[in-house]
Wavefront OBJ file of the C-alpha trace (Angstrom):
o trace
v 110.627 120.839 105.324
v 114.183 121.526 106.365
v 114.700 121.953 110.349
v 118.191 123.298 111.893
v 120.613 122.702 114.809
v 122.159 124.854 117.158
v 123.841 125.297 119.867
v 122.023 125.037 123.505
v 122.653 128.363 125.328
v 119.275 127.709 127.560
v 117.885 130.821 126.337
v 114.946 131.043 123.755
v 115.526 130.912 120.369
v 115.210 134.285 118.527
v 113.804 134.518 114.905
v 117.025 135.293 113.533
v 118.742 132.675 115.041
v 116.495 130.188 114.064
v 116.690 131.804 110.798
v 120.287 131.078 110.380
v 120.611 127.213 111.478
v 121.979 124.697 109.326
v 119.308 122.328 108.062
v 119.316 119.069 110.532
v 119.830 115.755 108.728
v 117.414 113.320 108.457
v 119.915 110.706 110.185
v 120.381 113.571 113.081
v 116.577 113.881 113.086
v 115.962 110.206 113.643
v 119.298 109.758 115.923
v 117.423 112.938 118.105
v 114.189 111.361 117.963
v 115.338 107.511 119.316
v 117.180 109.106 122.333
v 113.664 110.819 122.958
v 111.715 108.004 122.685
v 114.510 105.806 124.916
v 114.435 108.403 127.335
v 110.861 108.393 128.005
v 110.973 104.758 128.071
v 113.207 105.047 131.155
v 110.939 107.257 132.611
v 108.339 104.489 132.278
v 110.621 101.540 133.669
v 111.077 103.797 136.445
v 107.539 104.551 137.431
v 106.247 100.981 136.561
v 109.399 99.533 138.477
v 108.268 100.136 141.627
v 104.270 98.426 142.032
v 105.569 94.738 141.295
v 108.291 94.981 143.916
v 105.388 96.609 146.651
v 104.969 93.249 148.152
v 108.223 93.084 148.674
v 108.745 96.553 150.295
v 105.945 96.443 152.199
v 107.611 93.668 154.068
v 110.232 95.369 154.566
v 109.310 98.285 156.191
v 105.935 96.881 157.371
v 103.717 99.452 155.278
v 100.201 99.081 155.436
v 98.317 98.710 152.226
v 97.028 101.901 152.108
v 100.921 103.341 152.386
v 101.604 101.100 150.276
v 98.894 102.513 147.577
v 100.221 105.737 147.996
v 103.882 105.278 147.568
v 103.203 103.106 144.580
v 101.153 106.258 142.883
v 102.297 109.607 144.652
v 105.308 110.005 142.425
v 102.473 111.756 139.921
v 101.853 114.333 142.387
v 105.290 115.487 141.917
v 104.311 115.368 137.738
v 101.842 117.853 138.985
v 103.871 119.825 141.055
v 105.807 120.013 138.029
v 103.722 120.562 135.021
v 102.121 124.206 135.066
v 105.908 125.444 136.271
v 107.031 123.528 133.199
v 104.862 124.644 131.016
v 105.982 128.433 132.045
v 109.886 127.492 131.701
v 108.887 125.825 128.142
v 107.235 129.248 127.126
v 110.266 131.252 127.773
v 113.337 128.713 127.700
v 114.771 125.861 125.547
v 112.807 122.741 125.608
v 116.227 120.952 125.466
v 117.634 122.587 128.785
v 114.270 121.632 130.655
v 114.188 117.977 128.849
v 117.834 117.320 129.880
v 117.546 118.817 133.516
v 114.390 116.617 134.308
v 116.069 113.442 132.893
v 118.897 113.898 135.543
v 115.947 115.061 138.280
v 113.933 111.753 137.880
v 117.038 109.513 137.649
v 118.593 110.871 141.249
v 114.880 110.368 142.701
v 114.914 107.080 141.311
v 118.220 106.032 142.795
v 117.417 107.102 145.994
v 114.454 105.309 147.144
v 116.325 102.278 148.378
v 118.325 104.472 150.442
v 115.190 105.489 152.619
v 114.976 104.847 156.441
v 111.217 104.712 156.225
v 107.855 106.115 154.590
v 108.484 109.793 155.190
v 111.232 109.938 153.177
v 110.472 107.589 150.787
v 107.910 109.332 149.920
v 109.570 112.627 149.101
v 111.840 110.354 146.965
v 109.117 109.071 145.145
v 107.741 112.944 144.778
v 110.898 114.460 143.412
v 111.589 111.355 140.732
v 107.696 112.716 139.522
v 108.764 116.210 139.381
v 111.456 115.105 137.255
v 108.904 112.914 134.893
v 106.709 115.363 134.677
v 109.138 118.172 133.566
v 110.180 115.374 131.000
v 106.553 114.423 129.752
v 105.758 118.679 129.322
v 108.893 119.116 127.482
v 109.248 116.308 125.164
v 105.339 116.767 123.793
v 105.828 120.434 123.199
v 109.030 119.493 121.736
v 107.788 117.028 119.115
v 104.312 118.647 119.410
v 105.501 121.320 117.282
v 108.187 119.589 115.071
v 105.902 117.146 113.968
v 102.971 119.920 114.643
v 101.042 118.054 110.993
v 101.678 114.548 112.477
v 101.083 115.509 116.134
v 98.833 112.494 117.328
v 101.477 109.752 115.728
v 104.337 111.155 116.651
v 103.175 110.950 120.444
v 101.862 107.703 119.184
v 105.495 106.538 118.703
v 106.600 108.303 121.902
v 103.665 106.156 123.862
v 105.550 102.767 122.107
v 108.823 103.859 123.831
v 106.733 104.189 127.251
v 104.964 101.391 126.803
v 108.067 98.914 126.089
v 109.337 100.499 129.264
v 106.063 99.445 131.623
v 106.397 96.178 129.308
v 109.676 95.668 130.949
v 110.210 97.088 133.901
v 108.214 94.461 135.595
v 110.515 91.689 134.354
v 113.524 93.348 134.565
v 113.052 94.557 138.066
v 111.823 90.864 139.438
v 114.677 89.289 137.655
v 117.215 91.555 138.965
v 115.739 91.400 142.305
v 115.935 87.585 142.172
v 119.432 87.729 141.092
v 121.039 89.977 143.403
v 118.363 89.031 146.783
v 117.336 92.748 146.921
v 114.546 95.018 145.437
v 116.858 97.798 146.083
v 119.589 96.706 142.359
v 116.096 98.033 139.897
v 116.301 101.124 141.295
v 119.835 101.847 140.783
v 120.477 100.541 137.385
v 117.492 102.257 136.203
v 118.140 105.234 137.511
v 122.349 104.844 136.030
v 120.433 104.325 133.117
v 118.480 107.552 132.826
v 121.631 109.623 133.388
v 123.600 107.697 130.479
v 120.639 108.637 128.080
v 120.739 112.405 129.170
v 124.833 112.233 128.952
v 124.235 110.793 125.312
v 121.047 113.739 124.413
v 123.544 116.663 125.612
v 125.231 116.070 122.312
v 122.617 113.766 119.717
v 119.665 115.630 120.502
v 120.080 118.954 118.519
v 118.105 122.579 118.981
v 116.989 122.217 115.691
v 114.520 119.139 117.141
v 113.733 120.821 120.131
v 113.145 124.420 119.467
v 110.955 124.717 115.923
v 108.771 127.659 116.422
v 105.363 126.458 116.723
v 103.873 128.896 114.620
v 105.986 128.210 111.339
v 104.969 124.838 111.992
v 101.671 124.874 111.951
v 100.610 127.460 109.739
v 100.720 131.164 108.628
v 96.746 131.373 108.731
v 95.066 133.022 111.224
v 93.530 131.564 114.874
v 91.305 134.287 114.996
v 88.004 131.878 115.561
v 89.574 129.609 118.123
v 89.595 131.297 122.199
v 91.802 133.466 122.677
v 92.888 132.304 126.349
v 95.038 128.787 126.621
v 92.115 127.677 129.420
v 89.181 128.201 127.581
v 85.679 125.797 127.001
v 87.576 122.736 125.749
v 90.786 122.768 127.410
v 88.755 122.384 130.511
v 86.753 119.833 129.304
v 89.625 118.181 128.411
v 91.389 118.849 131.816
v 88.674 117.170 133.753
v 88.755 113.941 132.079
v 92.766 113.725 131.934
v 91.796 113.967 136.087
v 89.325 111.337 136.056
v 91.194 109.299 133.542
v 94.674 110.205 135.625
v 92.886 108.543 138.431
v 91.118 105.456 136.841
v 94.582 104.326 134.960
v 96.532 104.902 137.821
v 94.896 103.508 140.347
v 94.215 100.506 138.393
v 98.089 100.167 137.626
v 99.827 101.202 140.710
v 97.516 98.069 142.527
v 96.682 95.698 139.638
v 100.056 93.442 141.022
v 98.685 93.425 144.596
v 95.739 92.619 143.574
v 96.471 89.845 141.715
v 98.913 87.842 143.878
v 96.971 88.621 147.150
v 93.389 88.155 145.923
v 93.687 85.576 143.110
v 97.288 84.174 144.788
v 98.998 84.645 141.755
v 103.221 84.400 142.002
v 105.416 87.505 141.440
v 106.564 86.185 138.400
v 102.762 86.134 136.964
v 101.601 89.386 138.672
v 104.657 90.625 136.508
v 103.837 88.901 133.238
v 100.614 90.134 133.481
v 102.053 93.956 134.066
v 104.143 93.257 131.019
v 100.904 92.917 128.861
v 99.979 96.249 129.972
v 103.225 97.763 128.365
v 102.751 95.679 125.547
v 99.082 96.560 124.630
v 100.104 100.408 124.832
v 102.576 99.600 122.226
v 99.519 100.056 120.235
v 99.899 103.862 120.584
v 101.450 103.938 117.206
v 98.217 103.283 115.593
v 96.163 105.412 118.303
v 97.764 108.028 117.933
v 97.688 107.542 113.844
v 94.122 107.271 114.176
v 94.043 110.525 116.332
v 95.084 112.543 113.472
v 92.719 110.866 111.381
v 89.013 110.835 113.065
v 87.129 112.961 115.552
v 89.606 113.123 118.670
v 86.829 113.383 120.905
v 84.470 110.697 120.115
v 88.002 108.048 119.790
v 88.423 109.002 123.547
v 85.131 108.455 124.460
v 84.784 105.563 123.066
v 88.148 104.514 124.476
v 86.998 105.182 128.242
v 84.164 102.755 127.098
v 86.242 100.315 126.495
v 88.009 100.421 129.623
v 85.046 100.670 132.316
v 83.881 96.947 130.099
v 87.635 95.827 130.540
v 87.793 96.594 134.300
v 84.172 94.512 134.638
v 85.724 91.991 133.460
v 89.026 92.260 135.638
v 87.348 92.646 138.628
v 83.788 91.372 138.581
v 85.445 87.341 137.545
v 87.989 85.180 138.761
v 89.726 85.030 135.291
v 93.152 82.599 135.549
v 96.187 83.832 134.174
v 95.207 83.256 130.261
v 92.471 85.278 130.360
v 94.025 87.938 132.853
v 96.804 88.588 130.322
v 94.582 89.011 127.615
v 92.236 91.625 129.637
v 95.775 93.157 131.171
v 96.621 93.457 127.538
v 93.271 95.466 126.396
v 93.442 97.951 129.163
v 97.072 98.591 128.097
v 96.117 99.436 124.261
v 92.774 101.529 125.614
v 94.198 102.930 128.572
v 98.163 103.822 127.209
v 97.841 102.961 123.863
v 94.806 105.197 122.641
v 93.745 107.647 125.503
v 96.640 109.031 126.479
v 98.217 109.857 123.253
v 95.197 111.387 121.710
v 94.066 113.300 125.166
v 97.651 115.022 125.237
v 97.620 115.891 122.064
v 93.965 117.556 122.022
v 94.464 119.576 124.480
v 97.545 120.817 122.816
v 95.050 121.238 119.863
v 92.550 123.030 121.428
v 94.563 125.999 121.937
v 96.375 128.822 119.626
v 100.177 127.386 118.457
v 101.956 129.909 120.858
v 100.610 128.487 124.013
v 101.308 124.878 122.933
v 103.981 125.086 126.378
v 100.852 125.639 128.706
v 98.422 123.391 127.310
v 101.003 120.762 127.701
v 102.278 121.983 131.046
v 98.035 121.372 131.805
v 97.691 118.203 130.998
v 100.298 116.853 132.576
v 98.904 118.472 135.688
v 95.455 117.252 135.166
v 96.392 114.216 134.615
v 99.074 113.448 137.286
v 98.005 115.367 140.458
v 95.048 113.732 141.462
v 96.330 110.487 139.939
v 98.942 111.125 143.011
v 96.501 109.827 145.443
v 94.337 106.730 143.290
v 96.439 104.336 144.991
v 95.840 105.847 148.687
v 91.452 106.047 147.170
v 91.706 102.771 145.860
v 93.493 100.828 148.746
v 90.827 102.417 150.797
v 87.794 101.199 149.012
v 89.221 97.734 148.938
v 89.263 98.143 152.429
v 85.733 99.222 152.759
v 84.399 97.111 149.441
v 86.639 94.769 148.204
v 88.291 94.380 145.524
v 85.264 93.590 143.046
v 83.712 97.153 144.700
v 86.338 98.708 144.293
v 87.237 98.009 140.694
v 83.535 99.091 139.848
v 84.045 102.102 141.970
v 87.158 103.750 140.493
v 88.111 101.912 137.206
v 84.246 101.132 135.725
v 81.999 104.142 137.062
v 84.706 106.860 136.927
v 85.852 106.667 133.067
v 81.961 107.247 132.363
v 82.294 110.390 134.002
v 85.139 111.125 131.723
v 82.892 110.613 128.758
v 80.263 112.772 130.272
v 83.160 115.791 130.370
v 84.218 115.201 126.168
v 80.846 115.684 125.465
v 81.434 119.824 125.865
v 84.636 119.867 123.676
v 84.205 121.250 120.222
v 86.665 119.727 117.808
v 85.563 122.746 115.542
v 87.708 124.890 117.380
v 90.517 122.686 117.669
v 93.671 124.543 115.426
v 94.088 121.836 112.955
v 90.316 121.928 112.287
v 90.006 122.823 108.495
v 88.537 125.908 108.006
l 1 2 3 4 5 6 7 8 9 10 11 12 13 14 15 16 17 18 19 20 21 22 23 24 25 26 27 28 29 30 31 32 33 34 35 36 37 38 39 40 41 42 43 44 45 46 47 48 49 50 51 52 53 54 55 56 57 58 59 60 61 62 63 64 65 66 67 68 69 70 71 72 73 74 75 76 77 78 79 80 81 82 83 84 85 86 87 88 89 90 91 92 93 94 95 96 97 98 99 100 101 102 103 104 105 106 107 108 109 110 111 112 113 114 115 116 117 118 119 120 121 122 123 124 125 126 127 128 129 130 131 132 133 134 135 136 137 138 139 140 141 142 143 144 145 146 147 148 149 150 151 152 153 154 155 156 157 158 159 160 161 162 163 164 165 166 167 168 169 170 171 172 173 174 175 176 177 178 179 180 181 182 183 184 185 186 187 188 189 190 191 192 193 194 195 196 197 198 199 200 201 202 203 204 205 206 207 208 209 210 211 212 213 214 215 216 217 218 219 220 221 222 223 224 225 226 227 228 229 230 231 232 233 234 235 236 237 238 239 240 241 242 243 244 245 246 247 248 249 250 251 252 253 254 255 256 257 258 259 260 261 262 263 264 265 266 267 268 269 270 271 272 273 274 275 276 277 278 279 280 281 282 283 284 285 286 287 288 289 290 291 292 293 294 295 296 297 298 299 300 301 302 303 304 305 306 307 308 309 310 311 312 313 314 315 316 317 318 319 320 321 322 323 324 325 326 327 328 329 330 331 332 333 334 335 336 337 338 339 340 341 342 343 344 345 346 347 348 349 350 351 352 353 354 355 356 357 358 359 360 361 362 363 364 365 366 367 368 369 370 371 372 373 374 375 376 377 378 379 380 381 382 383 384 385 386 387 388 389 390 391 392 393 394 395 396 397 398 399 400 401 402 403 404 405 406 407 408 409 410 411 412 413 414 415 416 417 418 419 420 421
């Protein structure tokens, strides 16, 4: 298969034009495909940046944990704002003009949190660098979604690694360069100088001929004719409402896990970190979820990986595990909860409807999965307030996964458009 570049006008591709492109290089491919994956990873050191210096913010301003939940999660209600408008731009203009504009979005949200004067406009700092990730997240997957439309599940697989080295990191980065410079404010700035280098470098490296496949060619030249006609139909739903409860679960689970951990089992920054690193690292096992994605039935790998995290968070929250055993469980919740549910739940719902609407099926699930996910830190500081932390771990991160399970049993793999006819 032989893909081609050309030249970024913002515009749409026409059939002719992308008739006439030059075939792309394998070497341009792969160059194309690293500054992806690297950008994405910054958009993951910048989310995952900010929970393990909380502590240290909320002494600063004097937030309350329950601000302090919020700001460390409400950056995914600006993903939400962002991903049905996304998912119109991506339907009508080049992926690579949206991808490059929400790189530099994210990375000027990122770099000015430390500059706010208190939790009002902090938290429209933390809003707009989510509007910027979530334009990012919609058009990267319908980017690669439809160049590597046969390998869909691992090549999102591969994108999760790049995310998931990025929450590995972030955490030790950011409490490193906090302790070297006597600030939590230095993270935020040479991430964010970071994310605007990597869009500098994918103005020129990251060809049209990545971005811009048509869908259609990629996929096939058979007909769709059994599969609903409408981009929202029985399974996209489905779908949608357990990307919410999952968006929600995960979420809430990371945007407190530090917190929890050095204020309920007095654990030091540095080991609330470590332990935040083993999140990023097991979701470096997204290579092989998403390879097994493409592989088995979608739905019933997702529901079994939602079981696998409501067991997890038992065993998080319902024990006073020491640090061994915490990095071990931190791990596990990584590989279910990055490594094998989100990979395979954003690329079903891109599979459950026709090739041409791949732009809002991704624009949905990114909205689904971020905007309620906006406020888990707010719902979960609140039930530790009225429960505890043991009640509220079995509250949000045990019981609410099961619900998840309860939605993928209406999906119908049958209908999804790689199901062989």
């Amino acid at each position: 298969m032989t893909h081609a570049a050309q030249v970024d006008t913002g515009t749409a591709p026409t059939d002719t034009q992308e008739h006439d492109r030059a075939p792309l290089s394998r070497g341009m491919i792969a160059a194309g495909f690293l500054l992806v994956v690297l950008s994405y990873m910054v958009n993951a050191m910048d989310r995952q940046v900010f929970p393990p210096l909380l502590p240290n913010i909320r002494e600063e301003y004097g937030f309350s944990l329950e601000q302090g939940g919020l700001l460390a999660t409400n950056f995914t209600l600006g993903m939400a704002l962002a991903g049905l408008p996304a998912g119109y731009l991506l339907d009508r203009f080049r992926r690579k003009t949206v991808l490059l504009a929400s790189i530099v979005i994210y990375s000027l949200g990122t770099m000015a949190t430390p500059l706010a004067i208190g939790f009002a406009d902090m938290t429209v700092y933390r809003v707009v660098s989510g509007f910027g990730e979530g334009m990012q997240s919609a058009a990267i997957f319908a980017a690669m979604g439809a160049f590597f439309a046969h390998r869909r599940g691992l090549a999102f697989g591969v994108i999760g690694v790049g995310y998931s080295i990025g929450v590995f990191i972030a955490p030790l980065v950011g409490v490193q360069l906090m302790s070297m410079h006597g600030t939590w404010h230095s993270p935020f700035y040479v991430f964010g100088a970071a994310g605007l280098l990597i869009a500098a470098a994918s103005l020129f490296l990251v060809k049209a001929g990545l971005t811009e496949t048509s869908v259609e060619k990629a996929v096939s030249t058979g007909t769709y004719e059994y599969m609903p006609a409408s981009a929202y139909n029985r399974n996209t739903i489905a779908l949608a409402v357990h990307a919410v409860v999952s968006g929600v679960a995960i979420y809430g689970f990371l945007g407190l896990y530090p917190t929890y951990l050095i204020t309920s089992l007095h654990y030091s920054p540095e080991q609330a970190a470590l332990a935040m690193s083993l999140l990023g690292f097991g979701g470096m096992t997204a290579i092989f979820g998403g390879w097994l994605g493409d592989r088995v039935n979608q739905r019933n790998l997702l529901i079994l990986s939602l079981l696998a995290v409501s067991a997890i968070s038992v065993c998080i929250y319902q024990t006073q595990a020491g640090i061994g055993v915490q990095c071990v469980l931190a791990f596990l919740m990584g590989a279910f909860g990055l490594g094998f549910i989100y990979p395979n739940t954003n690329s079903a719902i891109q599979r459950a409807v026709r090739p041409a609407q791949i732009g809002r099926a991704s624009g949905l699930f990114v909205s689904s999965y971020y905007g309620p996910a906006a406020f888990s830190g707010l719902l979960f500081a609140t039930l530790v307030e009225s429960f505890g932390w043991s009640g509220a771990g079995l509250l949000q991160v045990t019981l609410l996964p099961l619900v998840g399970a309860a939605a993928l049993a209406f999906v119908r793999p049958s209908q999804f458009n790689n199901a062989v006819r």
